[in-house]
N, C-alpha and C positions, 0 to 999 in steps of 0.2 A: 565925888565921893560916894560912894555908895553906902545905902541904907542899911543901919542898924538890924531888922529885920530880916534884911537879906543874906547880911553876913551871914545870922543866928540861923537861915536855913541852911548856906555853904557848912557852918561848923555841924550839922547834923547830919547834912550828907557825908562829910568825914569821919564823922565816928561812926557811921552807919557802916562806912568803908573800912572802916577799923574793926568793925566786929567781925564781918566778917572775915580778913584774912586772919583773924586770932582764932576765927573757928579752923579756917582751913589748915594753919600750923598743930592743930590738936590729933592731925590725923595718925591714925595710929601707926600706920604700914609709909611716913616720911621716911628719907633719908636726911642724913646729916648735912647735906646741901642743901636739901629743900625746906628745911626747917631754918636754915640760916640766912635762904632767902626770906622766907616771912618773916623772920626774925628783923634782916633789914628795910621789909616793905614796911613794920610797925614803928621802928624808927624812923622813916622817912615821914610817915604820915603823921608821927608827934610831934615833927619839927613844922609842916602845916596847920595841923591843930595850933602851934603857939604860934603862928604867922597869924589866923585867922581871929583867935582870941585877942593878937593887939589891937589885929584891924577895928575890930567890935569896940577897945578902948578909945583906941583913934576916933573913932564915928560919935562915942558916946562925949567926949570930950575929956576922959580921965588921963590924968598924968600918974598915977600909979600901977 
């Protein structure tokens, strides 16, 4: 199992990866494709953020 701690770095590296492609979808000169891909990288990467969030549950030993 891995440590609590480590998760809570993995979950920071992820949002850290999350800021940025939310910056890069701000860009002014996108097209409609290219905004629908970051559109789908930021839902990809919120359905990790809630994979890494239970991990952390898991680790910590909560059932809620």
């Amino acid at each position: 199992m891995t440590e609590p701690a480590e998760l809570f770095a993995q979950l920071t590296g992820e949002i850290e990866d999350l800021h940025g492609i939310a910056i890069a979808g701000q860009g002014g000169d996108l097209s409609t494709d290219e905004r629908a891909f970051y559109c789908a990288q930021v839902c990809s990467g919120l359905k990790q953020l809630n994979a890494t969030v239970r991990s952390i549950k898991t680790a910590l030993g909560s059932t809620s």
